[in-house]
C-alpha beads as a LAMMPS data file, in Angstrom:
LAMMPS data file: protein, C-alpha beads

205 atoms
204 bonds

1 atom types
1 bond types

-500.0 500.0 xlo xhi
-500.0 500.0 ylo yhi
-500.0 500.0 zlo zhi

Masses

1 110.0

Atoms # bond

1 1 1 0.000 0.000 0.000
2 1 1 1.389 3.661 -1.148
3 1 1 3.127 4.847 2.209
4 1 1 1.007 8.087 1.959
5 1 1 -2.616 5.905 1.546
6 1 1 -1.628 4.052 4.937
7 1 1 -1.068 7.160 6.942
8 1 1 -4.470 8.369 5.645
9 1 1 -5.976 5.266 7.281
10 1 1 -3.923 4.842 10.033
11 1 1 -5.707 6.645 12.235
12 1 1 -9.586 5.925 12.439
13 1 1 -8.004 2.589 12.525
14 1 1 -6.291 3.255 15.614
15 1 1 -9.569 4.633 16.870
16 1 1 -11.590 1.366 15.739
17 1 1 -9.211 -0.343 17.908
18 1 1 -9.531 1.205 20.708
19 1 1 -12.925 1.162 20.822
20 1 1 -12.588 -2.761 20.826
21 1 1 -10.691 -2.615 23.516
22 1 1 -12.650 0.016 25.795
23 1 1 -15.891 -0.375 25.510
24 1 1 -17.037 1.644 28.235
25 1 1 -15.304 4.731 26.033
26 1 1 -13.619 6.548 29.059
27 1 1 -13.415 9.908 28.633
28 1 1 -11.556 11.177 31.376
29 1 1 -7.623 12.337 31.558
30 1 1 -7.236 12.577 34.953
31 1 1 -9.188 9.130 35.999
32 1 1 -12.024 10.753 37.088
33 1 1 -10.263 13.359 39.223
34 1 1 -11.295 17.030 38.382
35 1 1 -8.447 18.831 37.318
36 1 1 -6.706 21.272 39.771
37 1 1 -3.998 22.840 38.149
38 1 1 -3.251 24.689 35.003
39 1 1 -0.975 21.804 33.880
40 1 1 -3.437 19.062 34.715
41 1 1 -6.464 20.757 32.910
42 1 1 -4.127 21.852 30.204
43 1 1 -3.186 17.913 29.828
44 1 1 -6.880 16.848 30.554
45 1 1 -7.772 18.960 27.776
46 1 1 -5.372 17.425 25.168
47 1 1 -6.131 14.143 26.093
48 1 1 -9.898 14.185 25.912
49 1 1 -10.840 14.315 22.566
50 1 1 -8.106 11.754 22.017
51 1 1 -8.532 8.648 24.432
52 1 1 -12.873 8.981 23.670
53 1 1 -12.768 6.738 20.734
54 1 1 -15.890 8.307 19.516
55 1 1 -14.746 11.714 19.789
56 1 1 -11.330 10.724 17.896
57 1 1 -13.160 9.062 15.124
58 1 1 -14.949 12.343 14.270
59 1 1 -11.976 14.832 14.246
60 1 1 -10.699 12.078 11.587
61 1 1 -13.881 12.226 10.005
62 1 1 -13.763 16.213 9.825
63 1 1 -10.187 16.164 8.318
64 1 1 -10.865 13.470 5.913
65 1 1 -14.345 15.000 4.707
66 1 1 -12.200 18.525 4.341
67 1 1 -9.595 17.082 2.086
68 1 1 -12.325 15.325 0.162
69 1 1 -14.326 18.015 -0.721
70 1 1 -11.170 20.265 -1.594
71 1 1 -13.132 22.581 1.389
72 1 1 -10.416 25.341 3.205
73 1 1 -8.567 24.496 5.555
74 1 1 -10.712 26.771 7.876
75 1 1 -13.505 24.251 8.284
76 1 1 -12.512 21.966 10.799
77 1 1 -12.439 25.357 13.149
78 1 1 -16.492 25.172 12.993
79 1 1 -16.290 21.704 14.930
80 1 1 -13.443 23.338 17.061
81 1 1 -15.552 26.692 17.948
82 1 1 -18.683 24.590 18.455
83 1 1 -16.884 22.312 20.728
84 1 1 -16.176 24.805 22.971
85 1 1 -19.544 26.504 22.657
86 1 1 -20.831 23.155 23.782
87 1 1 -18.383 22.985 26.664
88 1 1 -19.799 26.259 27.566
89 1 1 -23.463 25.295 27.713
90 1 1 -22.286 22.598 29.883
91 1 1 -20.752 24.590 32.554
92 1 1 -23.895 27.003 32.504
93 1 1 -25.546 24.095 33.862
94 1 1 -28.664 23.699 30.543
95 1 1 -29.039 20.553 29.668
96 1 1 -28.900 18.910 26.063
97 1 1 -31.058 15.833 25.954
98 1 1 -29.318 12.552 24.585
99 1 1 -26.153 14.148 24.182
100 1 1 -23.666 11.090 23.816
101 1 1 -26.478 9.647 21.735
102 1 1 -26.189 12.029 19.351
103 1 1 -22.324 12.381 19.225
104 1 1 -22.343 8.857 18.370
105 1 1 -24.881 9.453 16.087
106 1 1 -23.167 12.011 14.479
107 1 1 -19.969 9.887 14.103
108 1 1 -22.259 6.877 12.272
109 1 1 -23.480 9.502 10.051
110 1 1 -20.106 10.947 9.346
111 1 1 -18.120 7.827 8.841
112 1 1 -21.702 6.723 6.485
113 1 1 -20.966 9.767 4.416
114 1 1 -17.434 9.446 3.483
115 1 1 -17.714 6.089 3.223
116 1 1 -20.251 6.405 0.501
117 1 1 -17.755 7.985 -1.639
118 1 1 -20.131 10.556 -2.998
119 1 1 -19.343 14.728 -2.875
120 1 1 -21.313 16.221 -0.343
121 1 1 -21.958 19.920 -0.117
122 1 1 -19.448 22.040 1.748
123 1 1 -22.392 23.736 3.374
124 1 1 -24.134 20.490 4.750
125 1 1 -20.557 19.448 6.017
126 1 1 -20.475 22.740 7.879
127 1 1 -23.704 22.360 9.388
128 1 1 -22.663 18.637 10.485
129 1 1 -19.553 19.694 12.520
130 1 1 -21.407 22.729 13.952
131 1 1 -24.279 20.442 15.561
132 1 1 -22.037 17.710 16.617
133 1 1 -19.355 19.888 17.683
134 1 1 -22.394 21.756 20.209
135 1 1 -22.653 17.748 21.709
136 1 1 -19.181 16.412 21.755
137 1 1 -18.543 20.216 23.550
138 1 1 -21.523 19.671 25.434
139 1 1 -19.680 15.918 26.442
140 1 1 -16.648 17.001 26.995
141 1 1 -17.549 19.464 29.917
142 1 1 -18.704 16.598 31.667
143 1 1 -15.425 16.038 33.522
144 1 1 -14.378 20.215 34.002
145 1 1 -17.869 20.892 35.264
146 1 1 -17.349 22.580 38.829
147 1 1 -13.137 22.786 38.340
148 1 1 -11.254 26.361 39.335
149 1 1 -10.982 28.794 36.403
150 1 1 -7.469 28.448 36.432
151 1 1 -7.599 24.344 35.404
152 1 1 -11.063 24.933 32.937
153 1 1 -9.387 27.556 31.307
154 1 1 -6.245 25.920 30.843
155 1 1 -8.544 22.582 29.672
156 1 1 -10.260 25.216 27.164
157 1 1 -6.840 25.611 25.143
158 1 1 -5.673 22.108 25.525
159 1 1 -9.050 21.180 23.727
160 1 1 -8.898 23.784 21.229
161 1 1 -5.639 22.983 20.342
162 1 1 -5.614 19.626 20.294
163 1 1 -8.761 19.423 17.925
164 1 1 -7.581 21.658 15.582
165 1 1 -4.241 20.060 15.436
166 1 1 -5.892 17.005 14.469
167 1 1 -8.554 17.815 12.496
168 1 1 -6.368 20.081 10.330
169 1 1 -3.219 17.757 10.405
170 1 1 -5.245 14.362 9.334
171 1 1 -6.904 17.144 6.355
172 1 1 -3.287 17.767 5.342
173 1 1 -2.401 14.162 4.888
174 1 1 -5.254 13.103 3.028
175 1 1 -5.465 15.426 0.814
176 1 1 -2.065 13.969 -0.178
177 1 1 -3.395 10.323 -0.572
178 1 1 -2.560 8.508 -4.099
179 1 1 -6.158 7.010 -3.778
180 1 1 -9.813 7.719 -4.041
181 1 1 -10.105 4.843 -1.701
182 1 1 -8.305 6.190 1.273
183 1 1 -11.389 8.510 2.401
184 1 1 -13.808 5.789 1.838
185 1 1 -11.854 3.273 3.701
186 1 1 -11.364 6.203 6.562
187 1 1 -15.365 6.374 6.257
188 1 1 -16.156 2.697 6.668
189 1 1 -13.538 2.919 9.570
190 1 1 -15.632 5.733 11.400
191 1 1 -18.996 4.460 10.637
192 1 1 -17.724 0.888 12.621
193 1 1 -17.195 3.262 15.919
194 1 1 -19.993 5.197 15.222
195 1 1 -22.243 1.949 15.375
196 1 1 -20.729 0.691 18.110
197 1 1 -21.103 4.117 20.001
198 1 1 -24.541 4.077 19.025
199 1 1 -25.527 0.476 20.396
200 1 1 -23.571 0.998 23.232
201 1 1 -25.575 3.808 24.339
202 1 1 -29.405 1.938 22.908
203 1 1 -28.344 -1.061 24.419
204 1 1 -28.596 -1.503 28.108
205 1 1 -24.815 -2.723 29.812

Bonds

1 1 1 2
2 1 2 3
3 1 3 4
4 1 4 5
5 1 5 6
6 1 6 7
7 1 7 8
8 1 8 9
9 1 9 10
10 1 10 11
11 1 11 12
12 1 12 13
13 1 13 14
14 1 14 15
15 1 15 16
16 1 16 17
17 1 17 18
18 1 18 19
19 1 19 20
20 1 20 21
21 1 21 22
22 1 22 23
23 1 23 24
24 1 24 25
25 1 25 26
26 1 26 27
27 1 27 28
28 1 28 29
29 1 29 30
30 1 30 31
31 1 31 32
32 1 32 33
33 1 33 34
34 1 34 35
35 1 35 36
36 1 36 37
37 1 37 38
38 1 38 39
39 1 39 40
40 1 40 41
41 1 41 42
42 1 42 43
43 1 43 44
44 1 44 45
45 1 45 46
46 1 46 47
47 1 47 48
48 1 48 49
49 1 49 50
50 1 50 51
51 1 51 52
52 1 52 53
53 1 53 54
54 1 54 55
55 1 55 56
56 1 56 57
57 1 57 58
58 1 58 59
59 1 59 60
60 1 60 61
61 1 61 62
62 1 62 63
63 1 63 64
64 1 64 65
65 1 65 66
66 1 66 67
67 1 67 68
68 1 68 69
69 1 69 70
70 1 70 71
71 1 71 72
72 1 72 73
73 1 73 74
74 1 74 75
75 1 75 76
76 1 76 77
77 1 77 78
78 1 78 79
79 1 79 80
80 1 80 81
81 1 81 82
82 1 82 83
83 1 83 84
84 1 84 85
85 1 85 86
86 1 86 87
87 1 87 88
88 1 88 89
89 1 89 90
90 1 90 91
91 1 91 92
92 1 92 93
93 1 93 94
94 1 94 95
95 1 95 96
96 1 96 97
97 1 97 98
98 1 98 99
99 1 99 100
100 1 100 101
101 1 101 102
102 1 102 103
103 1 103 104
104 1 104 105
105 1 105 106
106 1 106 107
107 1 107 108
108 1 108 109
109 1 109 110
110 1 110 111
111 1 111 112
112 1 112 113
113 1 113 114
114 1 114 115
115 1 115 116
116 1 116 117
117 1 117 118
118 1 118 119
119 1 119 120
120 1 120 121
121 1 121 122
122 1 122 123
123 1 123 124
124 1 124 125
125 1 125 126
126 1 126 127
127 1 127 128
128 1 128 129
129 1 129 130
130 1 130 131
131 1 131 132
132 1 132 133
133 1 133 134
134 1 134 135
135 1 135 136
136 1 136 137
137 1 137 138
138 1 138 139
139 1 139 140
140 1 140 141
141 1 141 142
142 1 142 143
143 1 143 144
144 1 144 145
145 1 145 146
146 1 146 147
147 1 147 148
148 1 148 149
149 1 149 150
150 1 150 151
151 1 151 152
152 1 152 153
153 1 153 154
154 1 154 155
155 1 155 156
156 1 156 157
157 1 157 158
158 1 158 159
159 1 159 160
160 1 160 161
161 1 161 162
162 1 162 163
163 1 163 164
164 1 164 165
165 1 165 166
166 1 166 167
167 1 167 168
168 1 168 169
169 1 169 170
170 1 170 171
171 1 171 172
172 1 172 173
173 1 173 174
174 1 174 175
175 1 175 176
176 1 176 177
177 1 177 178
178 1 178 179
179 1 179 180
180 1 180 181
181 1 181 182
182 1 182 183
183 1 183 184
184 1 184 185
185 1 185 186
186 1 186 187
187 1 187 188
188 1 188 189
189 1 189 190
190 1 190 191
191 1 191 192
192 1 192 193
193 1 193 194
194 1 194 195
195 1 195 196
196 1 196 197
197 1 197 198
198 1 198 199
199 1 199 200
200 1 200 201
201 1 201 202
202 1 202 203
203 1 203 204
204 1 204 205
């Protein structure tokens, strides 16, 4: 396989793994612990998006769908901004019914979408990351909910940074990929953990 194709997979790969091997989908950094310190929000911040399989699998998804569409490199920052939004509405205590239904929802639909291999319309995509960025945001505050602003702002800009240097970094490799098959294989990768975020939250233990 052309070294460049294989780095455009690697990683919703690496997420569909990890969902096999944590089902539960653990989201938290700091083992449950609410962060205390700048450094340990900063570093729950970063880590978040990356050890919640589900959450991973659509930051692939948004760089992948970017590259395919030829869309600016800009776009992933509407999931980013939303995410935080969402972390936001969180903290101010409203609640979002079913959110970590529809975040894995939103990864299914994703992953279904690239995987299709069809052109969808730059517009639509940005409408996709701005309503699932509002619930993965909206997850994510989960485990800063009640922390010092010191550790919740440092966990802000670990999550902000993190996502975009994802998002925008797995974008940049696949718009490199030799193959037409690369996103769809990325797709068919992200619709697996979508599904299986999906029946593990519609099917009880």
């Amino acid at each position: 396989m052309n070294p460049i194709l294989r780095r455009a997979a690697v990683l919703p790969t690496a997420a569909l793994a990890l969902v096999a091997s944590s089902p539960a989908f653990a989201h938290h950094a700091m083992g449950g612990e609410m962060p205390s310190t700048f450094g340990e929000g900063f570093i729950s911040g970063l880590a978040h998006p990356v050890i919640g399989p589900d959450h991973l699998a659509f930051l692939v998804a948004v760089g992948v769908a970017t590259a395919l569409g030829g869309m600016p490199l800009w776009l992933p920052i509407v999931f980013v901004a939303a995410s935080a939004v969402g972390v936001g509405v969180h903290l101010s205590l409203v609640n979002l019914p079913a959110a970590e239904l529809v975040v894995a929802a939103s990864v299914l639909l994703a992953g279904f979408l690239l995987a299709r291999g069809e052109r969808v319309a730059t517009g639509a995509w940005a409408a996709l990351f701005a309503i699932a960025g509002l619930f993965h945001g909206y997850a994510y505050g989960e485990s800063i909910v009640g922390a010092e602003p010191t550790p919740l702002y440092a966990y802000l800009a670990g999550l902000v940074l993190i996502q975009s240097a994802l998002s925008i970094g797995v974008a940049l490799v696949a718009s490199r990929a030799a193959s037409a098959l690369a996103p769809r294989l990325a797709g068919a990768a992200v619709a697996g953990i979508g599904f299986a975020a999906v029946i593990g939250q519609v099917v009880p233990g």
